[in-house]
N, C-alpha and C positions, 0 to 999 in steps of 0.2 A: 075361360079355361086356364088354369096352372099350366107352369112350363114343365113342370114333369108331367102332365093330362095331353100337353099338347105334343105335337109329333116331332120327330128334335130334326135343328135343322139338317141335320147330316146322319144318316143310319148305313151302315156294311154290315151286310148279309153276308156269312159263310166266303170271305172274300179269300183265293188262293192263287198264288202265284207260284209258277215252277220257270226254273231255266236249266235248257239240254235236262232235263230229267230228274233234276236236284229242285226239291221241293220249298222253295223259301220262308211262303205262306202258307196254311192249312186252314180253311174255315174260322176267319176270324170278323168276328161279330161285334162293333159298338156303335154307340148313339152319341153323337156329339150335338148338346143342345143349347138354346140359346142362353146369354148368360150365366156359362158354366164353362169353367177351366178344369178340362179333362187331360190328367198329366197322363202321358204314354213312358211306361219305365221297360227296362229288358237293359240285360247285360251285350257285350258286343255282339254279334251274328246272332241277335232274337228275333231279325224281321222287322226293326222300326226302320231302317231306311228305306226299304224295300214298302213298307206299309203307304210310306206317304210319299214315294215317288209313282204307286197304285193309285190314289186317291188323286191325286193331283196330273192325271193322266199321262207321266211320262212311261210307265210301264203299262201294260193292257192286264188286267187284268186276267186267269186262267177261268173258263166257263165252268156255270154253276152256281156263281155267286152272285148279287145283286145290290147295286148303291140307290140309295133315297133321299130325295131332297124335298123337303115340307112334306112327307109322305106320300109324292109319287117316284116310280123308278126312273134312274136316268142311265144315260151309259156313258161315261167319262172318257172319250174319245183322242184327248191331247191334252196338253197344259192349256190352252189357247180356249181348249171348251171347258175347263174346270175353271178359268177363272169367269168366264161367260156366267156359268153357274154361279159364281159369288166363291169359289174355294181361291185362299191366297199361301202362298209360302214363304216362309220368310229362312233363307237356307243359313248355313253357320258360315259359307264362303257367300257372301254377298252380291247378287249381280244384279249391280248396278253398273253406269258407262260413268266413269270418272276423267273423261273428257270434257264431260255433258254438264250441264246447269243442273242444280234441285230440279227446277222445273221442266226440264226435258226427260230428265228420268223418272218422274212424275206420270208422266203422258207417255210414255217410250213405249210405241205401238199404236198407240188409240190417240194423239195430237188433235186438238181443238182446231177447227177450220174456220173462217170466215170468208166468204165468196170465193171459196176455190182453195184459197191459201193458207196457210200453218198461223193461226191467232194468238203470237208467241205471248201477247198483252194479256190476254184471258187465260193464258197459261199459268202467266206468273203468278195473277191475281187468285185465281183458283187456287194455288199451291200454297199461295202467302195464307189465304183464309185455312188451312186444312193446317198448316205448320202452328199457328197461332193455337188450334185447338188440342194439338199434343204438346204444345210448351215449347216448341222447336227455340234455340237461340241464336238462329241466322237464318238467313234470307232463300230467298227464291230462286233469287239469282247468282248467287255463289256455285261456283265449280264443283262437283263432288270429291273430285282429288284433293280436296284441301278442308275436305272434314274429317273428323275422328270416326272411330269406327262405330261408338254409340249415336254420333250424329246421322252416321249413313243411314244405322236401324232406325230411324226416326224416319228417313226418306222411304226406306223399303214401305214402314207402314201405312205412312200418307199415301203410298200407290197403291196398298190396297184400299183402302179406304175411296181412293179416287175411280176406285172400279168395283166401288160398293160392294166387298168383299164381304159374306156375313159371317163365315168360317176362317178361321187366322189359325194357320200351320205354324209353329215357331220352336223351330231345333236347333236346341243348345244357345237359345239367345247372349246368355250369359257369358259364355268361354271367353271372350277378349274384353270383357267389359270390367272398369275397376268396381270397389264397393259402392262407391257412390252411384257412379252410373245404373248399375244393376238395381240400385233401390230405385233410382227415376225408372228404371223398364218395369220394376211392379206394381208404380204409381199408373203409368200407361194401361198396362195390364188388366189390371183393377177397371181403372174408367172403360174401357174398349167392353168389357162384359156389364159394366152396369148399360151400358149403351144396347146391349142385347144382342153382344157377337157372343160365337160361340168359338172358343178358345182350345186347339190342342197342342198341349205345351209336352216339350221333349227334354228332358233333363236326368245326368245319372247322380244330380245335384241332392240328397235327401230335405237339404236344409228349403231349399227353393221348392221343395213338394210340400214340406209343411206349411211355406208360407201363402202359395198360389190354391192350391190345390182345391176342387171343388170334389174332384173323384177322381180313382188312380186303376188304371187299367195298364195290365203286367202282361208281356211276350215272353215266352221262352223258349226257343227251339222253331220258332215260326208260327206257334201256337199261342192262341188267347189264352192264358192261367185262370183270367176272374180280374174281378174290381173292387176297390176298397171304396166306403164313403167318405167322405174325409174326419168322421167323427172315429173309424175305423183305421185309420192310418198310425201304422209306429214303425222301427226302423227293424224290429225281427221279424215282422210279419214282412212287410218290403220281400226281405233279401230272400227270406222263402221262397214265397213265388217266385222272386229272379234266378235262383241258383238254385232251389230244391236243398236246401240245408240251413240250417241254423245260423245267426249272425255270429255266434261265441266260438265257432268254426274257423273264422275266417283268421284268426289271430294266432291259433292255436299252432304252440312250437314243440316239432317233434322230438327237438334233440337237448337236452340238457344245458342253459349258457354254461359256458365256462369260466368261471369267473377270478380263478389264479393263473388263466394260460398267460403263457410269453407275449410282450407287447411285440407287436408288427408294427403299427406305425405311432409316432411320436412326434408331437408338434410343440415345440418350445420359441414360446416369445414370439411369435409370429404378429408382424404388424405392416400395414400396408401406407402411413402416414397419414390417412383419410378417414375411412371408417372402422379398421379395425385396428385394435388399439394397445396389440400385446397380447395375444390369448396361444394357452397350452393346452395339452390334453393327451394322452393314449389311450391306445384302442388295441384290444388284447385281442389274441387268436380263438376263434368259437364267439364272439362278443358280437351284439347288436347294438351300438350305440348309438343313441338318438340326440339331435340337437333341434331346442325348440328357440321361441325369441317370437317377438311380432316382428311384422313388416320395418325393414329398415333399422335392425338389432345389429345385420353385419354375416348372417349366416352362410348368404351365399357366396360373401366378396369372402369368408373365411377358405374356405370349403375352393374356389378358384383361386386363393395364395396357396394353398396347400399344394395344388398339385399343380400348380408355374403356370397357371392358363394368365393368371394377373402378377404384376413386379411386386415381389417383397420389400419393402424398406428394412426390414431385420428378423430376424429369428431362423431357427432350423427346422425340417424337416428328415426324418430318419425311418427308413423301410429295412424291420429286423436289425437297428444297430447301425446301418448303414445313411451317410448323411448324402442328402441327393445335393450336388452344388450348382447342378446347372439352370436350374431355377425354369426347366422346361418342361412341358408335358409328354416329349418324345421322352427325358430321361426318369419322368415319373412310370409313364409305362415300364418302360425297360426294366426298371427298379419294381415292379410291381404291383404298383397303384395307379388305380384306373378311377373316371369320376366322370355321372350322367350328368348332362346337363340338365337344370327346370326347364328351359327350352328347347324342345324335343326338335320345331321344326327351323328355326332359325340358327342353332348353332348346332344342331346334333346328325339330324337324317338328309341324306339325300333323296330328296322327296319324287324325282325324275327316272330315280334308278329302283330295281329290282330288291326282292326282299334278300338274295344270296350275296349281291356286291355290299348293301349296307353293314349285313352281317360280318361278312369277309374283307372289308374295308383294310382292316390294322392289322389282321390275325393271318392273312393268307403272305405278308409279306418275308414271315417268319419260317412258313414252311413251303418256300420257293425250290424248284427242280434246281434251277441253278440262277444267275445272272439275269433277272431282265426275264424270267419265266413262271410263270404262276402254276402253281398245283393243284389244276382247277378242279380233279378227282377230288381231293382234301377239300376244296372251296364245296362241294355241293353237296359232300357227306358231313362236313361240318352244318350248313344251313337247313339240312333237312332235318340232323338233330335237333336242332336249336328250335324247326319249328312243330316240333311233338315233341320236345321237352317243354319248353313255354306255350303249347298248345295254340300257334299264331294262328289265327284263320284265315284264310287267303283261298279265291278260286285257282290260284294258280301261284307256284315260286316267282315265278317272272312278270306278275302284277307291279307296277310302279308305288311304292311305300308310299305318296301322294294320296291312294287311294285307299286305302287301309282306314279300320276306326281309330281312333285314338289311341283306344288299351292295345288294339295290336301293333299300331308305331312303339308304343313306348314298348314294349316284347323285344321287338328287333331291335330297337337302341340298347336295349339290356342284354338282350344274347347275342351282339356286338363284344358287349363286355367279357362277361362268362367266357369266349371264346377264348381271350386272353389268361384263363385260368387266377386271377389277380389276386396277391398276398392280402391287398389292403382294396375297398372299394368304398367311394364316398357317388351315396345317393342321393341327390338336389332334390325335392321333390318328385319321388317314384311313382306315385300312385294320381300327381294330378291332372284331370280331366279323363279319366278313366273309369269305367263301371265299376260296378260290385265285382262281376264274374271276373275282371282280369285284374283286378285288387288283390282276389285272391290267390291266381296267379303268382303274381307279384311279389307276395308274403310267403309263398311257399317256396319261391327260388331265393329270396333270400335268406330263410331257414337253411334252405340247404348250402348256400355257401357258406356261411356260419360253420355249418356242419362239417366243412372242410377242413376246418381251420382259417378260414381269414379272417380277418377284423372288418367289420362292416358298419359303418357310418351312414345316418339314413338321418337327413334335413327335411324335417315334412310341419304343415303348417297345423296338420291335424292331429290334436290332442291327441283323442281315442286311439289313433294308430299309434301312434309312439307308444300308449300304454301297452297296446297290443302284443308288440313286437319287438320292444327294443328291451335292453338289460338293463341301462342307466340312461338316463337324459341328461345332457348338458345344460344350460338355459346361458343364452345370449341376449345380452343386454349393451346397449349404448356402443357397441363393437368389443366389450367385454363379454367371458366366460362370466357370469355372474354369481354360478350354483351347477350343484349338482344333485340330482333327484336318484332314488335306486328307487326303481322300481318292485314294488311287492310281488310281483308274482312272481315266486321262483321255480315252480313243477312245472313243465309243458304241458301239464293235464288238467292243472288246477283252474279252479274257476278266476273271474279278475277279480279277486279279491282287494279291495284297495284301493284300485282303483278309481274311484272319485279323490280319495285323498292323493295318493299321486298329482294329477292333474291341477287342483289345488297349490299343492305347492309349487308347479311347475308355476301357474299365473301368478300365484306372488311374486315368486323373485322375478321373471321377465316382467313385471305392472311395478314394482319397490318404485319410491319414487326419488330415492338418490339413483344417482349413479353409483356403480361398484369402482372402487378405486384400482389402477390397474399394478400391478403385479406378477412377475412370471411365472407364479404360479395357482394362477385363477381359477384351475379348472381342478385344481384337489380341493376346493370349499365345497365342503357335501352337507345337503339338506335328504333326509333319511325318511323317505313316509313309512312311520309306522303301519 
């Protein structure tokens, strides 16, 4: 019998989950089979967290519905019985005990005995043979605290594996992993299904659906949309089903750039004596200006001399004419430039506090009763805005940001911003690790600050977005401004015309294989896609 003849190792029947009366899940039906990587896609609040903390019995399922395992029903009664069953999870916060040996967290629950007592030697031996067969490069008995985080994913899988897991849950594996590492997790991937597990991989990654992907099953709203084969897979159909509209949507700028307004901010000669090397540039009022560069060009060490978070070794900075000298992020605020970090939870959000203090953080100390007093009225009608303006989804304002998905941390670090009302705004990577649905989001409130009039600088690694969204691209090179690209689409309504050529030129000049010589004024050499 064929494995599509035969009964897949894992079937949900009409599975629904509600909490206090809010419906999460509604009748959602799939077949996860052996040998087959079935990617789970959905924008933020579709119901994939919710799906697989059902299956994996931390949630009880709502009656009605029914799970199958080799074609008979089971009832998934705790974590403890779903992995009994062979279901494993591999979560994006990893729990493992980083006290502990490989090989303790290996066995961590189920420990090998030997007349009464813990067989820590059959332990290790076990582990060593099971690390050997996913390529592991250390041992047994190395401490977990002192591997990397791609290393750890190697331990998570060996314990499933050691508890003969036949289904492998794996959400967001990718997010902390560099490019290398993440090709070794495809190569795992790959073997784990020729071995005849049956894989559901969670990713709002499109590139890593086209590569993995066996068949793609879409959430939206709690609900199952449909499934793509993988012969069937492309990147407009996707977004469809994820958001109910068209991919050429999601770019689409409502308001006119402007492309004679008054420069807001101005960067002259700015160099750091390390990686950036002397680079200019302004950014006009109504302007979306994009900066692109590979890994290690200088964009984000740029982008943090600009607004004092790192020491200048020379050049100026000017918000409207005005030159900031205190080379601080308190006086770049002040001055009116604001700037996200790419690292949303390490240098940005306070992940322990509420979605109103994040928000209200910078902006509530401006509009104080008096001395030492907070305007906490203003603080909770500011945060309420901010989240039906940015559309944050949250059970509750006073949810710990900790707990939030991704696209809606990165909301509230951005309507942090906005709060400040900011002449000039430099965004590090806005959109990454974030869905479709909060991308687009994302795209639309920076239109509309555009739309204000500020000058808006947007550092993102992805092409297509830049084409998207932005008016002009910069391109960084070597810690040089190296070129400048205009982009062709100039109607808010027109198609991307162009578009491939755009891009094009953007990979030239960041790929040239001189260096651009430097000079203070690098960033008026314009490369023009016709």
């Amino acid at each position: 019998m064929s494995t599509r003849e035969s009964p897949p190792l894992l079937r949900l029947e009409n599975i629904s989950k509600s909490f206090s009366g809010t419906r999460a899940l509604q009748n959602v039906s799939l077949d996860i089979r052996r040998g087959q990587v079935l990617a789970l896609m959905g924008e933020n609040g579709a119901g994939k967290s919710t799906l697989i903390k059902t299956i994996t019995g931390a949630h009880a399922a709502d009656a009605g519905g029914c799970f199958e395992m080799d074609g008979e029903a089971v009832t998934i009664t705790s974590p403890e019985h779903a992995r009994a069953l062979g279901i494993a999870v591999i979560y994006q916060e990893l729990s493992l005990a980083p006290n502990l040996s490989v090989a303790e967290n290996i066995f961590l629950g189920r420990p090998l005995r030997r007349s009464g007592q813990v067989d820590r030697g059959a332990m290790v031996r076990n582990s060593a043979r099971l690390l050997q067969r996913l390529g592991a490069d250390f041992t047994a008995d190395v401490v977990v605290g002192t591997l990397s985080i791609a290393q750890r994913q190697l331990v998570e899988i060996a314990r499933a594996l050691q508890f003969e897991a036949r289904v492998l849950i794996m959400d967001e594996p990718t997010t902390p992993l560099s490019e290398h590492e993440t090709a070794r997790l495809f190569e795992l991937v790959r073997q784990l299904r020729s071995d005849g597990m049956g894989i559901l991989y969670i990713s709002h990654r499109m590139a890593e659906i086209y590569e993995l992907a066996d068949q793609v099953a879409v959430l939206r709203d709690g609900c199952f949309v449909g499934s793509l084969e993988r012969h069937e897979i492309s990147h407009e159909v996707l977004v469809r089903m994820m958001v109910g509209r068209d991919a050429s949507t999601l770019y689409r700028r409502q308001t006119h750039p402007r492309e004679n307004g008054p420069v807001v901010l101005s960067v002259r000669d700015v160099a750091d004596g390390r990686r950036v090397r002397g680079c200019s540039l302004q950014a006009h009022a109504g302007e979306v200006l994009g900066i692109a560069g590979l890994v290690g060009s200088g964009r984000t060490e740029l982008a943090r001399l600009i607004f004092g978070a790192e020491r200048r070794l020379r050049g100026q900075v000017l918000i409207e004419g005005r030159q900031l000298a205190g080379l601080s992020p308190e006086e770049a605020l002040s001055a009116g430039l604001a700037y996200l970090t790419e690292d949303r939870k390490g240098q940005g959000l306070f992940l322990d506090a509420g979605i109103p203090d994040n928000i209200n953080v910078i902006a509530s100390r401006w509009d104080a009763c008096g001395p030492g007093i907070l305007n906490r009225g203003n603080a909770r009608s500011r945060a309420a805005d901010a989240m039906k303006g940015l559309d944050i989804r949250a059970v509750d304002p006073g949810v710990v940001v900790g707990r939030l998905s991704g696209g809606n941390q990165q909301k509230v670090l951005l309507a942090r911003l906005l709060a400040l009302s900011p002449r000039a705004l430099i965004l590090d990577e806005p959109t990454r690790g974030v869905d479709i649905g909060a991308k687009a989001e994302i795209y639309r409130a920076i239109d509309g600050i555009a739309a204000r009039g500020a000058a808006v600088i947007v550092i993102s690694s992805d092409l297509p977005e830049l084409t998207g969204i932005a008016d002009r691209i910069l391109v960084m090179r070597d810690g040089l401004i190296a070129g400048t690209v205009k982009n062709t689409r100039q109607h808010p309504n027109a198609a991307l015309e162009g578009v491939d050529v755009v891009q094009e030129a953007v990979i030239a000049i960041a790929t040239a294989a001189h260096p651009p010589a430097p000079h203070p004024h690098a960033g008026e050499a314009t490369a023009v896609a016709a």
